[in-house]
C-alpha positions in Angstrom: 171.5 10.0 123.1 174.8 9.0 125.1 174.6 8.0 129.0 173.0 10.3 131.3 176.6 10.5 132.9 177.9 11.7 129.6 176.8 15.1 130.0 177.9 16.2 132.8 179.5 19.6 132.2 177.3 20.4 129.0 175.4 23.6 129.7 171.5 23.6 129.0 170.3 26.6 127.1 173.4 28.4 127.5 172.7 29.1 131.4 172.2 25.8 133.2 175.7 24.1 133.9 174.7 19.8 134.5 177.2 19.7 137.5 176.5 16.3 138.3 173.9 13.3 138.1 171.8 12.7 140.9 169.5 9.8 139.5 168.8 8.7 136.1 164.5 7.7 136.3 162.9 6.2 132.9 164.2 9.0 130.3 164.6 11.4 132.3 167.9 12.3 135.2 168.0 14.7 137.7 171.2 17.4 137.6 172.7 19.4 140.3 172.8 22.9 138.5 173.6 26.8 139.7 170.1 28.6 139.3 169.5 32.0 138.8 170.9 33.5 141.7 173.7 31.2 141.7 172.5 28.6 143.9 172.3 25.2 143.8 169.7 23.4 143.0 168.1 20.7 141.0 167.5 20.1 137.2 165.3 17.7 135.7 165.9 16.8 131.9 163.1 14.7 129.9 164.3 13.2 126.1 161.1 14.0 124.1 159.7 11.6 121.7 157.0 13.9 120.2 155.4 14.6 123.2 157.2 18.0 123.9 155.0 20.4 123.4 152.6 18.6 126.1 155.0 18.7 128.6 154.9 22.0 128.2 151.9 23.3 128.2 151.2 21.2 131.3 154.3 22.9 133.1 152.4 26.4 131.7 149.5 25.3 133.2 151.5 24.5 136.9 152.6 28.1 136.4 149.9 29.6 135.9 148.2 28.1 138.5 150.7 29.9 141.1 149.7 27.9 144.0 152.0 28.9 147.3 151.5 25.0 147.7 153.2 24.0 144.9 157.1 23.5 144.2 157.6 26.1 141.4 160.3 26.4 138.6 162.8 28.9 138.2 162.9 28.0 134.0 161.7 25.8 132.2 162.2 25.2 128.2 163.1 23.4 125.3 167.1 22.7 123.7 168.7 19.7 121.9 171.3 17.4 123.4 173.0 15.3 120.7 170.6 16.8 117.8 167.5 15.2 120.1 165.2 17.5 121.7 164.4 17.9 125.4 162.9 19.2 127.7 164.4 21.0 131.3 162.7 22.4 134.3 164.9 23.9 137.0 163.2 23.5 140.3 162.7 25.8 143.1 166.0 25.3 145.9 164.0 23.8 148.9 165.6 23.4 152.6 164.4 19.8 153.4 161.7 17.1 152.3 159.4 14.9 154.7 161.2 12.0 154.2 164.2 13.0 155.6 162.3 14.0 158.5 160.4 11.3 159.4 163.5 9.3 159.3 164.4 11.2 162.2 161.0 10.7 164.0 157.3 11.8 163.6 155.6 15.0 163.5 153.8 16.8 166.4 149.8 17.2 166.0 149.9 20.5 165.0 152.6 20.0 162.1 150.6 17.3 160.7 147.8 20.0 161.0 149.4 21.9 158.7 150.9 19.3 156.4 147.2 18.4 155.9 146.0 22.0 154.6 148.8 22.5 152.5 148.0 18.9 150.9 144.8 19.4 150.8 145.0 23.0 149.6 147.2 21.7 146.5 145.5 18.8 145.8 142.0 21.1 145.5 143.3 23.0 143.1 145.0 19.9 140.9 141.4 18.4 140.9 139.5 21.5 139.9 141.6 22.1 136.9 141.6 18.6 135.6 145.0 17.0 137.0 146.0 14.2 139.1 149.3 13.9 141.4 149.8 10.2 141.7 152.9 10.6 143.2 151.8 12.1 147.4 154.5 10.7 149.3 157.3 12.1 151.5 160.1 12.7 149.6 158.3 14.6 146.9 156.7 16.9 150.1 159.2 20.1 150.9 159.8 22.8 153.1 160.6 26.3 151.8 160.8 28.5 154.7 157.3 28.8 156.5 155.5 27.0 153.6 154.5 23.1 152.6 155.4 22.5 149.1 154.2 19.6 146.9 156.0 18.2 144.0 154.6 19.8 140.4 156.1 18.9 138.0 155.2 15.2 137.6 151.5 15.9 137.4 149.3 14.5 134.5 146.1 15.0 133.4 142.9 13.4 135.5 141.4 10.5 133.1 137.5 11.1 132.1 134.6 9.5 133.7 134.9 7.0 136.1 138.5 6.1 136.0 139.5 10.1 136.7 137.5 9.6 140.1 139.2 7.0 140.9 142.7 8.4 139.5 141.5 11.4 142.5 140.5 9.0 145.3 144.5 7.4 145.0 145.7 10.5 145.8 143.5 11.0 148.9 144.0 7.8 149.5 148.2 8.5 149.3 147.5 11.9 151.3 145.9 10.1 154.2 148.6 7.4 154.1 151.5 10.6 154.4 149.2 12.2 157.7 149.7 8.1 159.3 153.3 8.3 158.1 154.2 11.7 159.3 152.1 10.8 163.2 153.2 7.6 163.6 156.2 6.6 160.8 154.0 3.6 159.8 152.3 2.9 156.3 149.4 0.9 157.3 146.8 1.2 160.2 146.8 -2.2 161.0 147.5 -3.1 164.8 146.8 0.7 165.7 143.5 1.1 167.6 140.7 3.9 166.4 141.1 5.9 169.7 145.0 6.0 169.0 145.3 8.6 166.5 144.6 12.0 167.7 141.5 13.5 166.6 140.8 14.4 164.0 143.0 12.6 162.3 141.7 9.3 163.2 139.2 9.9 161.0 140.8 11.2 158.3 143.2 8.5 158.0 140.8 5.6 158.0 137.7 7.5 155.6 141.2 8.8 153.4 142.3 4.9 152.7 139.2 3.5 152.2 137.8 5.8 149.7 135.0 7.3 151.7 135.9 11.0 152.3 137.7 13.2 149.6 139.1 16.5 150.2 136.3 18.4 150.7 135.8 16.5 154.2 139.1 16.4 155.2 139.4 20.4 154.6 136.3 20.6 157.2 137.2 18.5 160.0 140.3 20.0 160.2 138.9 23.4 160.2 136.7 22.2 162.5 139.4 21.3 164.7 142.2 23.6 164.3 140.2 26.5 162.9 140.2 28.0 159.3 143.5 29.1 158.1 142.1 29.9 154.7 141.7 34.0 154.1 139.0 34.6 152.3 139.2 36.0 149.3 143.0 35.9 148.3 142.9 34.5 144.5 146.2 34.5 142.8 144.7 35.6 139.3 141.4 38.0 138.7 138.5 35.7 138.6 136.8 35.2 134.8 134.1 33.9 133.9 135.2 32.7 130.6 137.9 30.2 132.9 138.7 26.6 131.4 140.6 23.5 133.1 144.2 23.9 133.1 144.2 20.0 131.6 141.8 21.2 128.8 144.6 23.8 128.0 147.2 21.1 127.7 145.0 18.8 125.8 145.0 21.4 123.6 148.0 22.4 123.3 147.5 26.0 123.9 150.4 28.7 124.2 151.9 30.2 126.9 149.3 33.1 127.1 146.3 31.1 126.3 147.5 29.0 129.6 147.8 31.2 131.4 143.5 31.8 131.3 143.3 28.2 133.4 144.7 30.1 136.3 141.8 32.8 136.1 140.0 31.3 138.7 140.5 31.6 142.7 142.9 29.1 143.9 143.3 28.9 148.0 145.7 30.2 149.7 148.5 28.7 151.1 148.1 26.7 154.1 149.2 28.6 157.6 149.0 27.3 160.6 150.5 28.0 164.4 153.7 26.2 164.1 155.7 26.3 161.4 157.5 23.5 159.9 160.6 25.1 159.5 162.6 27.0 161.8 164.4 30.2 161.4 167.4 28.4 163.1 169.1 26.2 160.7 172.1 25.2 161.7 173.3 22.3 159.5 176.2 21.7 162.1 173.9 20.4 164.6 172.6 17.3 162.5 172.5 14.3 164.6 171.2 10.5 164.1 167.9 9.4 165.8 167.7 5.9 166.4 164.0 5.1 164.3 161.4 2.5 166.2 159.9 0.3 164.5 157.7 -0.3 167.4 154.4 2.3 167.2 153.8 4.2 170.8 150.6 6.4 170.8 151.9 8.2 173.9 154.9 9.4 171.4 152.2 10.1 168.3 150.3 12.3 170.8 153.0 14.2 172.4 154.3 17.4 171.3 157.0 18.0 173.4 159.0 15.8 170.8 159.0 18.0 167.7 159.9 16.4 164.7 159.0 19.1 162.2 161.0 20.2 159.1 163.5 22.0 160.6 167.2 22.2 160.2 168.6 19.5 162.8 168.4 17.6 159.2 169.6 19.9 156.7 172.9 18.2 157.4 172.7 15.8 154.8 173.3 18.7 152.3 171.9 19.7 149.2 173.1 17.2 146.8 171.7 14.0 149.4 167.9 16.3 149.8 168.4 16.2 145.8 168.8 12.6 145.2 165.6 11.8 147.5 163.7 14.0 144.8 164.9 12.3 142.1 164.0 8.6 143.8 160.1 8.9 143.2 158.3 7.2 140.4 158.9 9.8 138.4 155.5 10.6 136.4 155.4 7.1 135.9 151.8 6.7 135.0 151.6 9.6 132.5 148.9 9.7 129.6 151.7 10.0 127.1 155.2 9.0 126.2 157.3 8.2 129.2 160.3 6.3 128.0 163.0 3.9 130.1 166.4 5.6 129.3 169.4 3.1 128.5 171.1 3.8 131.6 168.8 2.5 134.2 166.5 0.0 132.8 164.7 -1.3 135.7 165.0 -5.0 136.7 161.9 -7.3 135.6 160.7 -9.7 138.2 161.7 -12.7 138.3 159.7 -16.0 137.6 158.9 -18.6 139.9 160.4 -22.0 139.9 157.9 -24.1 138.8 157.1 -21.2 135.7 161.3 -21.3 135.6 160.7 -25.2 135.0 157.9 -25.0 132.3 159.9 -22.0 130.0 163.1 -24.2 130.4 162.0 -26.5 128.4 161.0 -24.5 125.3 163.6 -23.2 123.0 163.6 -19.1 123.3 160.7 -17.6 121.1 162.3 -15.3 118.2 162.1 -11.6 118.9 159.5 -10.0 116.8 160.2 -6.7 115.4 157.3 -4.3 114.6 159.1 -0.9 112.4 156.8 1.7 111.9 158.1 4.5 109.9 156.5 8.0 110.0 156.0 7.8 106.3 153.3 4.4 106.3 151.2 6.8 108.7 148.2 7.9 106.5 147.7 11.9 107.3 144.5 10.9 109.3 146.2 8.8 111.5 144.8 10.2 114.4 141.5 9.3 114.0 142.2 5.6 114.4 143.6 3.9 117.8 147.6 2.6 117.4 148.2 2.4 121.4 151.1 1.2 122.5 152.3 -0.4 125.9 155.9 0.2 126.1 158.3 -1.2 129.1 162.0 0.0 127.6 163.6 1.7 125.5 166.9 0.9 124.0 169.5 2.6 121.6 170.7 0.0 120.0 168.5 -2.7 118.5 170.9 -5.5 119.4 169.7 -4.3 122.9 166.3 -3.9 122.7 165.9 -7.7 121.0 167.7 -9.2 123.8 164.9 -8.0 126.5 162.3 -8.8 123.9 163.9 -12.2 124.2 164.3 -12.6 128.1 160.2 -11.4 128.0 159.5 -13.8 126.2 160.9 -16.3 128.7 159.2 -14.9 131.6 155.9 -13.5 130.3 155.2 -15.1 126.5 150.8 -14.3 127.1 152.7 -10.4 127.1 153.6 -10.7 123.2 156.9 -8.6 123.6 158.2 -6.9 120.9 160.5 -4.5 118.9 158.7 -1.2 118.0 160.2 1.8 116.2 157.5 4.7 115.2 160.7 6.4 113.6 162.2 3.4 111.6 165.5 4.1 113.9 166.3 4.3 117.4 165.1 5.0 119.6 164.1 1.0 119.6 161.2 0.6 122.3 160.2 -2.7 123.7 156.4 -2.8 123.2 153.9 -5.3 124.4 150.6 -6.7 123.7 150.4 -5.6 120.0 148.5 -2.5 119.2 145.1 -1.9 121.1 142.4 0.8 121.9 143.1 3.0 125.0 141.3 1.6 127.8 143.1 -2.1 126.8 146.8 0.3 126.9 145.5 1.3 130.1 144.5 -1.8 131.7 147.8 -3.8 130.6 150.2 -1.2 131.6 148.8 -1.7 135.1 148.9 -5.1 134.5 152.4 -5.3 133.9 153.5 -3.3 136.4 151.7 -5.4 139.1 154.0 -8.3 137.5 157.4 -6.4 138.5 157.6 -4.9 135.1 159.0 -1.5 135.4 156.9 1.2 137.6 157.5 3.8 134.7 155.7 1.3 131.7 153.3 3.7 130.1 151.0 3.9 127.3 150.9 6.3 124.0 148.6 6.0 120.9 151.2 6.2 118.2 148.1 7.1 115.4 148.9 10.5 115.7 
């Protein structure tokens, strides 16, 4: 494929005009498009490497789901750029995210009351059917009208056993850390006392980081405080009692219609509380710059008569600036399958120190090793056997992809860098750590990311 930039002006599936590039992420980009109704909006555009058919069926799975609490898609499908496939998702047009807001100032109690339900709300349902977020923070958190929507389409599924309960605790953990952000613009509750946060979200803050409540006690305290805002009895989809996990669907594969039977089971409501986040008034005239403290004051947390919700004081920024805080996540970055660097924006590795500078100095530059795999040496039963992969890059030309095998080398030679094709062509992928079981892919990909390798290394088994 060309540069990201390259195609702007092509038209995807003959509807979907790529206006212009908001962010290139790993291999995917973000495009402002016209959607439906002529609006503008964003598009997100994935380069497949065999994996399209999961994308899918997870995105199926999303929309069948039909959570209020989730950020829907207008269309999503499948098309070629360049004789490649891909895969596009055109989001839902939002009015404003939390990030933008709480660069502004914090939200009153009762916002962050309903922030909370909706969160909690959407991650209930994620959990039930089998998926994991990974990505709760503000500027994947909008507001469409009335309504608290989280990101969707960068869900994957929830590992088994022991590491998916812990994949679930991060996200309660990165929901309680958005509740501290939006009360008191602050990541951490160190230097804020236990009687400073206003009840009950003292609690849930603390118990959310450290892993000893999950949703479930969350969604009672704050019932308990602010009163149910759940209806009872409002599924989106008849209840059957034949219902699967959603991320059993996509594991398998299964077609739209076959989906759409993960949805058969009640999923809550969306979250309504008092105040809304978003007012009626929006006015994108009347944006204005807030001078943002860096100094906490409980008075301020605990006030409401400085309301800092998701209203349109900051819509003024425009479409196209609320866009390009979307795309600036870690875009599905710790996916069970292929998630690939595009050439465009290969993210910077970190550097070494100087005394590790000092001891790879004095070594000549180890020879990049190249590891072709053609389709063709893949015995039909290849995927009953283990060939995972840990790869950091991928490149388009080979020439490319050798030269950060070399620089790698330099910096982390116990990482084995290499060249790996699974096509015998490009795309060439800069693999490390040979070939390995799962569990071993897992544990070096987050391995190499906690060296400053890029946040979007994944894993793939390429057996299959």
């Amino acid at each position: 494929m060309q540069l990201w930039t390259d195609y702007e002006g092509v038209t995807i599936d003959g509807v979907f005009p790529l206006k212009k590039l908001l962010m290139p992420e790993g291999r995917s980009a973000f495009y402002t498009t016209a959607g439906l109704t002529g609006e503008p909006t964003v598009l997100r555009l994935i380069e497949c490497h065999f994996d399209e058919e999961e994308i899918l069926a997870r995105w199926r799975c999303v929309e069948a789901l039909n959570h209020p609490n989730f950020l829907k898609f207008e269309r999503f499908g499948q098309t070629e750029l360049d004789g490649r496939p891909v895969v596009y998702a055109v989001l839902e047009k939002v009015d404003t995210n939390l990030a933008e807001v709480l660069d502004q100032g914090h939200l009153t109690v009762k916002d962050v009351a309903q922030l909370a339900s909706s969160l909690v709300a959407a991650l209930d349902v994620l959990h039930t059917h089998g998926f994991i977020h990974e990505h709760i923070k503000p500027s994947n958190i909008f507001a469409l009208g009335n309504a608290v929507k989280l990101r969707s389409d960068c869900i994957r599924e929830a590992p088994e056993g022991e590491e998916g309960r812990v994949a679930k605790q991060r996200d309660v953990r990165d929901l309680a850390t958005v509740l501290l952000q939006a009360l008191t613009q602050r990541k951490s509750v160190e230097g804020i006392p236990d009687s400073a946060l206003p009840p009950p979200f003292g609690q849930i803050v603390r118990n959310g980081l450290d892993g000893t409540w999950g949703l479930e006690n969350i969604r009672t305290v704050l019932e308990r405080q602010f009163g149910s805002n759940q209806p009872a009895a409002q599924p989106t989809a008849p209840k059957s009692e034949n219902a699967v996990p959603a991320a059993t669907a996509v594991a398998e594969q299964k077609a739209p219609g076959t989906a759409g039977a993960a949805a058969r089971q009640s999923v809550l409501p969306e979250a309504q509380l008092p105040l809304p986040l978003l007012k009626e008034d929006r006015n994108a005239g009347s944006a204005r710059a807030t001078t943002r403290k860096d100094a906490w004051d409980p008075k301020a947390t605990q006030s409401d008569d400085k309301n800092f919700s998701l209203r349109s004081p900051w819509l003024g920024a425009g479409i196209v600036a609320i866009l390009l805080l979307l795309s600036l996540w870690g875009l599905a970055h710790h996916r069970n399958k292929a998630q690939q660097a595009a050439t465009v924006s290969q993210p910077a590795v970190s550097q070494p120190t100087a005394q590790s500078a000092e001891q790879t100095a004095a070594s000549p530059a180890p020879k990049p090793v190249t590891a072709d795999l053609p389709p063709a040496s893949l015995p039909e039963s290849a995927g009953s056997r283990a060939d995972w992969r840990v790869i950091t890059f991928t490149y388009n030309r080979r020439t490319d992809a050798e030269k950060k095998v070399s620089d790698l080398a330099h910096s982390h030679p116990e990482l084995e860098p290499e060249v790996f094709t699974p096509s015998g062509h490009a795309p060439f992928l800069v693999s490390i750590g040979k070939s390995m079981d799962r569990d071993a892919a897992y544990a070096l990909a987050r391995h190499s990311r906690s060296l400053g390798l890029p946040h979007d290394t994944y894993a793939q088994n390429y057996s299959r």
